[in-house]
N, C-alpha and C positions, 0 to 999 in steps of 0.2 A: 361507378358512373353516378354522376346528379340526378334531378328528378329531369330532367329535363333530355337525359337519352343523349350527352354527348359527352367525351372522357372529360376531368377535370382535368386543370391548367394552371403553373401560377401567376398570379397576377401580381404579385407583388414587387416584381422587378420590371427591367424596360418590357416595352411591347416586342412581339416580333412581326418582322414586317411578312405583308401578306393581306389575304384575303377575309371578309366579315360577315356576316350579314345582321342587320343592325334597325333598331327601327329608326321611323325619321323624324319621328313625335306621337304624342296621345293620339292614338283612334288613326294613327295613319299606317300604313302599307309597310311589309319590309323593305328595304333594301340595302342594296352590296354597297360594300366600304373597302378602302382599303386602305394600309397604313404602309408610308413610305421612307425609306434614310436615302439623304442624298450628301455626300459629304461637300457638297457649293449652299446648300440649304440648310439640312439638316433635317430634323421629322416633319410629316405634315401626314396630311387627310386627306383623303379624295371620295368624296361622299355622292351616290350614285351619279358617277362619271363629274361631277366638277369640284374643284378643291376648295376644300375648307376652311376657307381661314387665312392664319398665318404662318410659316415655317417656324420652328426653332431648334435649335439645338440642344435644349432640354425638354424630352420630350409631353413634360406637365405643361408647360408653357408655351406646347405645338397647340393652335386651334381644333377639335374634334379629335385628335387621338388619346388620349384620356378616357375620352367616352365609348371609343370603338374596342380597347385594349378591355375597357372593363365591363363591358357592358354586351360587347358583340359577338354573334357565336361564327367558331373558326370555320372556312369553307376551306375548297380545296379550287386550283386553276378550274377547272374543267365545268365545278358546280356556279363557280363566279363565273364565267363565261356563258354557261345556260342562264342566267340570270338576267346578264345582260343583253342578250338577243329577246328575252320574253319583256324586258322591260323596254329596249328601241330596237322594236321591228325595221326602223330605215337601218341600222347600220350594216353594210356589206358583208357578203355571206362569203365565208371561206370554204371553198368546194371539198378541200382536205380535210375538215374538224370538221366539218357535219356526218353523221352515217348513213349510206346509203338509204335510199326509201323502198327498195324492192328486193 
């Protein structure tokens, strides 16, 4: 493991798609990222909930995925999804993925 208490990874080949958590600049807040292949698009970035940029089909040359493959540490569905209910409380509560309160 790194210093940083999550397994190492390589980075030297493409991204895989999935979930980040990533900062958004100097002195700001984490948040979730995610990086996406679409084969009408091709890679792009969706950087707390709106996308990044521009598509491309080499994924150096996708806006913000570069930065989130090298830079962001990997979550899992579940912990990205906590993420984004603590960061927009309006978005609709799914009564099956929440666990009970009592």
């Amino acid at each position: 493991m790194n210093r940083h208490h999550e397994p190492s990874r390589r980075v030297d080949g493409p991204p895989e798609v999935g979930y980040y958590l990533v900062k958004s600049g100097r002195k700001m807040p984490w948040v979730g990222a995610e990086i996406r292949y679409s084969a009408l698009f091709g890679w792009y970035a969706i950087v707390n909930g709106e996308p990044c940029g521009d598509p491309h089909y080499d994924w150096l040359l996708a806006d913000g995925v570069s930065g989130i493959w090298f830079f962001g540490k990997r979550l899992t569905e579940a912990e990205f999804k906590k993420l984004r209910r603590v960061a927009s409380p309006n978005l609709p509560i799914d009564p099956n993925a929440e666990p009970a309160v009592f």
